[in-house]
N, C-alpha and C positions, 0 to 999 in steps of 0.2 A: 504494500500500500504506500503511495507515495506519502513524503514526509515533507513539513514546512518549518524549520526551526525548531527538529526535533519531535515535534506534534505530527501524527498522523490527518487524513483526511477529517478520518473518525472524530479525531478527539477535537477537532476546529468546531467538526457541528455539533459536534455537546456543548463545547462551551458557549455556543450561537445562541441552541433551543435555552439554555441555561439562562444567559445574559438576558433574551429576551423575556423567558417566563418571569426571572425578577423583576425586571419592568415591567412587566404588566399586572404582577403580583400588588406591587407598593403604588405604582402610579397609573393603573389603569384605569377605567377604559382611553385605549391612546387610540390614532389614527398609525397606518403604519408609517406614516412620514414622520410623526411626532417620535415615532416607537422607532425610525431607524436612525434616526437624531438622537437620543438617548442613548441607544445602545452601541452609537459609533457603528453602525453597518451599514453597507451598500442601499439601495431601495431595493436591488433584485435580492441579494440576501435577505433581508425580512421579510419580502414577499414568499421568497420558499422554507423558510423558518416558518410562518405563520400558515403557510399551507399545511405541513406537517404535521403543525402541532392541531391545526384544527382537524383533520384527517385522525388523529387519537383520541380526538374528543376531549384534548385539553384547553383549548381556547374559543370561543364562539363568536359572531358579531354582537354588537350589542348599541344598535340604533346607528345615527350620522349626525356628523359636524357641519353646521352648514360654513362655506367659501366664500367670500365676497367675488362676486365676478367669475366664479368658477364653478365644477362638480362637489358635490356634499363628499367630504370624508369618512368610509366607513369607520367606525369604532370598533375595537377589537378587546375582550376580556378573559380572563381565566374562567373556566367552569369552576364553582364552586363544590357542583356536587359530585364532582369525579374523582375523587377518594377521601379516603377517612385517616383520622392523626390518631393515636391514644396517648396521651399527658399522664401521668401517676406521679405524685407527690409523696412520697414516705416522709412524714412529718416524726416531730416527736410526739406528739398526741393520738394519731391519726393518719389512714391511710388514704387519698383521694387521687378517682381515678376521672377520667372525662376522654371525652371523643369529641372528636370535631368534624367539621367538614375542612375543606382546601380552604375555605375563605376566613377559617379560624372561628367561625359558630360554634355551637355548644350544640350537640345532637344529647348527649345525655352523660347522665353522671351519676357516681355514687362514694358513700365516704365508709369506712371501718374503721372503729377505734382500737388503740393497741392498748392492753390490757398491760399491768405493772409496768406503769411507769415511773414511778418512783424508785424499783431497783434499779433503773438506768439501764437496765439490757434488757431489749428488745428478741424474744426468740426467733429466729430468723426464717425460721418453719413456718411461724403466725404468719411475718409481714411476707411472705414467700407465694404463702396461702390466701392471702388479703389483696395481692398483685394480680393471683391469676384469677380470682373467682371474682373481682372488680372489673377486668377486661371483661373477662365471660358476660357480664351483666350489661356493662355498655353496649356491648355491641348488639346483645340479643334485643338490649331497648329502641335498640333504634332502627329495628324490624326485621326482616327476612335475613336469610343467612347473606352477605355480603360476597360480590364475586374476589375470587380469590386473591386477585391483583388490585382491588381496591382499597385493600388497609398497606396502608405506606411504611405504618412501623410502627411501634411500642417505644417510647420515650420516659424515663426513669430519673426522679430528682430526688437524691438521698441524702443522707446527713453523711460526714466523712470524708475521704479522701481515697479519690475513683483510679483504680490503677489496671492498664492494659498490661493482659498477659498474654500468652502462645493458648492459653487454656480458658480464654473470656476474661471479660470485666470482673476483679474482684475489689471490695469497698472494704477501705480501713477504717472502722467510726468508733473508736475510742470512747467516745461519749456516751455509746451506747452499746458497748459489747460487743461490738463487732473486731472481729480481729482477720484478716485477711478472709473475709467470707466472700466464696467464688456465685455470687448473684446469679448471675449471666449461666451459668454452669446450671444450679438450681433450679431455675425457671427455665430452663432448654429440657432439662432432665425430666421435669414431669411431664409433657410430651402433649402439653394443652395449650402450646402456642405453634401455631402451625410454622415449620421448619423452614418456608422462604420469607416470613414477615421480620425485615429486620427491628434488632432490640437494641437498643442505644442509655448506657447512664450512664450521669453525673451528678454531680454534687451538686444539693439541693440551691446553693446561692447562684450557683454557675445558670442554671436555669433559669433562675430570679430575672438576672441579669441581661438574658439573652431576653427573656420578656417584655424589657422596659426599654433595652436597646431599641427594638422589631418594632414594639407596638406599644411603648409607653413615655416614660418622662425623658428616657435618655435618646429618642428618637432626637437627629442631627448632631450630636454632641461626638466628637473624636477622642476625646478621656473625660470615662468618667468612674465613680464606685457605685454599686448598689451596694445594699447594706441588706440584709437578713436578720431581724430583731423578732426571734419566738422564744420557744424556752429556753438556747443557746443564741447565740448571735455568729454573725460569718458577712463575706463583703465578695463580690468580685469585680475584678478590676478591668477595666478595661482603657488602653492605650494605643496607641498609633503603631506602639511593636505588638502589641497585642492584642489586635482587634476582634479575637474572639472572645475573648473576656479570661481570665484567667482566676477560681475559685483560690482564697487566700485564706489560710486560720486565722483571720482575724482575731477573733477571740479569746485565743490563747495567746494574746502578745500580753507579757507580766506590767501589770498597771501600780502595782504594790508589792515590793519586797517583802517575804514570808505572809502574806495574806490571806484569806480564805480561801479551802479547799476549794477548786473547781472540779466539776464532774469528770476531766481528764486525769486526776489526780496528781497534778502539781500545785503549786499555789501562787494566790496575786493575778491568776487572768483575769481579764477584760468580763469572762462571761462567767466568773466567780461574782460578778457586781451586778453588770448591767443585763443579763439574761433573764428572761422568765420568771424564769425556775427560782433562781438565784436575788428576785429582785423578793417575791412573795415569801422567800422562806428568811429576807432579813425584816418585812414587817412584822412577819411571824415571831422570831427572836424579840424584836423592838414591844412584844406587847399588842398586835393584832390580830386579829380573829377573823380570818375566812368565814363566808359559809358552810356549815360542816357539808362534807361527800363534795364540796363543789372542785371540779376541775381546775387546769390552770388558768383557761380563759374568762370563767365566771367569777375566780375568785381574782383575776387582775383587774376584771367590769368592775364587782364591790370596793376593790380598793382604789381603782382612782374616783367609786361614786364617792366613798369617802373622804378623800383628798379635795375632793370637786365637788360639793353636793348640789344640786339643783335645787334642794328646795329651801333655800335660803337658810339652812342652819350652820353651824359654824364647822370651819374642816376639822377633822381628825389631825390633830398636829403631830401622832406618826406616821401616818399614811403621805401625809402630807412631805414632811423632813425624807423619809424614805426615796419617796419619787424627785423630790427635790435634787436628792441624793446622785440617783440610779440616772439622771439628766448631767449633770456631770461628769460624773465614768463616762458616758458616752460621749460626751463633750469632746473630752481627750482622748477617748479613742479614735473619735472621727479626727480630731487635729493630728494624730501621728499618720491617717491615713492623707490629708490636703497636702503635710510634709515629704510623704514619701513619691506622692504620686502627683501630686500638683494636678487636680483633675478639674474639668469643665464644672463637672454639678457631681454632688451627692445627692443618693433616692434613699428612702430609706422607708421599705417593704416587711414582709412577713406579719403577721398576723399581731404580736405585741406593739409592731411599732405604729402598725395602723390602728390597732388599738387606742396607740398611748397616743400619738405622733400632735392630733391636735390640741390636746389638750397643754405637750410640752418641748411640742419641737421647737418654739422660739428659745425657748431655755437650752436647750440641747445648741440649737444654733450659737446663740451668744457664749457660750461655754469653750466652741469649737473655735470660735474668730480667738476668744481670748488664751487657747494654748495652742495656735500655729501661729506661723510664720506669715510676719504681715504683708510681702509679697504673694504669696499663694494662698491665701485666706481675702486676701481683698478681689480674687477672679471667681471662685467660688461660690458656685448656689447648692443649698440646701432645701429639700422639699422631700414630701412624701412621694413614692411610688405610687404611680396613675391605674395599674391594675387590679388592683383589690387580692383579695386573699387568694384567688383562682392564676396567680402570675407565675408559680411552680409549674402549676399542673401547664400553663398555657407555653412558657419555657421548655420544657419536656417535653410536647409534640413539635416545638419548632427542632428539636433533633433531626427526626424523622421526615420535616418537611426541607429542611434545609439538604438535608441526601437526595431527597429528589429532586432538588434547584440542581445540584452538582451531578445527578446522573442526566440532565436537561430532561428531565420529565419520565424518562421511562422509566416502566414498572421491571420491577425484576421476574424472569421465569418461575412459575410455580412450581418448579422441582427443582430451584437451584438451591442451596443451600446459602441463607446470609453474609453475604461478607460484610469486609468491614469497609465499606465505603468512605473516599478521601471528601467527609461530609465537614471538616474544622476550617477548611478555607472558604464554603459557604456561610459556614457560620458569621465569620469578619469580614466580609467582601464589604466594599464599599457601596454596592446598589443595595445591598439588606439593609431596607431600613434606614439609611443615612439623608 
């Protein structure tokens, strides 16, 4: 096959169907003149790109642009409903799964609690079990059995730190008992996820991350952090050399010589303070009182109703001083992150901080300008994460959607076996979402 700079024929027109299905993903519906201006292509190149893809049934017309003095411009868009994503979120509290269409809709969902969480380890059997019979449910909810090349791929955002082996995906989470647990292995091994749908995980902030990139606050920004504030806290980074994002332990950076236990078990991190977990069990210490059996979420609702009361009676002045507190820590966590990374904006997601975030993110802000560096603190915004608590689960099928940006559209054979698809340069491309 002949070759152009090392690149085959082949690999020209993936990267063509490729370049153009992002653009018409983020900016469509185009015209193909608008669409071959964008993607840097000939007029007859996108004309036979767009043949193609319409011929797969991955692109459709969709109405006309009228011309002044000219013919009306067809408009051209993705089909939305020509396959389906699965997101799963493995939380600390909770398993959450969802399915989408191509246009990133919610066709259906469902959520499983993880039982003992307060031992800090998670049996991996349960959330193994909670992965596959969550898929199984989605997909059976949103109707007939699907054809077999319509599910794109199974996307996984976990707590830990995601390591590629010769032998699958295994996740290091410390936090939660995991100690090199082969996932990918597990969930191939019970034999209820069909053999050519690829399975892609990573660490739960990395997902966060790609979410807010794609389709939330960090949309146009070229560095920035998201931040992951649930029962633990985490951040990923994203940079101009790193424009996939890059999942960071945030929260095991030591904020305090010899200081509280953290769930990793050393002492003085970041998420020995400002985590969840960590924030409710020092009002607990300080003299507060959850509601008894309440979870962490409800019992973080009562403590900032406390700190905060609506109905005009006076705050809890430990509830209060706590959160006071735990705004702070964070403070200087996010200042050593403006320091190291000097980024466009901070997001700051996961379900506590959406939680907390309105009630104390000016304080969390003011906190962070006063322990960074007044050059990289004065370029810096500060705001909450624009996706809601669904920004895992929705980071997690952009895996799976971004390998089919990078395979330009096609489905893989139903009796191939998964590879690992070169899906991390989709991820950071510069047309995803910028």
């Amino acid at each position: 096959m002949a070759r152009h700079g090392g690149r085959t024929v082949r690999d020209l027109r993936r990267e063509s169907r490729s370049t153009v299905l992002q653009r018409l993903y983020f900016d469509g519906p185009m015209s193909r003149l608008a669409l071959g201006s964008a993607a840097g292509l000939s007029s007859g190149s996108v004309s036979n790109v767009v043949a193609e893809l319409m011929a797969d049934g991955l692109v459709e017309e969709a109405g006309s642009l009228g011309a002044d003095g000219g013919r009306p411009r067809t408009l051209v868009r993705v089909v939305a409903d020509r396959g389906r994503l699965v997101g799963v979120d493995v939380g600390e509290t909770r398993v959450r799964v969802e399915l989408f269409d191509l246009a990133m809709s919610e066709r259906a969902r469902t959520e499983r609690a993880l039982p003992g969480h307060r031992s800090r380890s998670y049996d991996i059997g349960v959330v193994a079990g909670h992965i596959l019979d969550g898929v199984a449910e989605v997909l059976a909810a949103d109707g007939p059995a699907p054809d077999p090349g319509e599910l794109l791929g199974v996307g996984i955002g976990v707590p830990g730190i995601v390591e590629r082996t010769a032998d699958g995906t295994v996740v290091h989470g410390q936090t939660v008992g995991w100690d090199a647990v082969p996932l990918e292995a597990l969930l191939r091994r019970s034999g209820r996820l069909p053999p050519h749908v690829p399975l892609f995980i990573e660490n739960g902030a990395r997902t966060l991350g790609q979410a807010e990139m794609w389709f939330g606050g960090g949309r146009g920004a070229h560095n920035a952090v998201v931040v992951l504030f649930g029962s633990g806290v985490g951040a990923c980074v994203v940079t101009d050399e790193v424009e996939q994002g890059r999942a960071v332990e945030w929260g095991h950076l030591t904020v305090r010589v010899r200081g509280r236990r953290c769930r990793c078990g050393a002492r003085g991190c970041l998420e020995a303070y400002a985590g969840a977990e960590a924030l409710l069990a020092r009002w607990r210490e300080a003299g507060g009182e959850p509601p008894p059996g309440a979870d962490e979420e409800a019992a973080l609702t009562a403590m900032l109703s406390a700190a905060r009361p609506g109905d005009g009676s006076a705050p809890d002045p430990v509830a209060a001083r706590v959160l006071a507190e735990t705004a702070e820590y964070l403070g200087a966590g996010l200042a050593d992150l403006v320091n190291l990374f000097q980024p466009e904006r901070i997001l700051v997601g996961g379900w506590a901080g959406l939680q907390l975030g309105p009630a104390f993110l000016e304080s969390v802000r003011s906190h962070t300008l006063a322990h960074a560096l007044r050059h990289p603190a004065g370029r810096v915004g500060i705001a909450l994460g624009r996706l809601g608590p669904d920004a895992v689960t929705v980071g997690a099928a952009i895996l799976p959607l971004a390998a089919f940006f990078a395979r330009g559209g096609r489905r893989l054979p139903v009796d191939s076996p998964a590879p690992v698809p070169a899906w991390r340069a989709a991820l950071g491309g510069r047309l995803a979402g910028r």
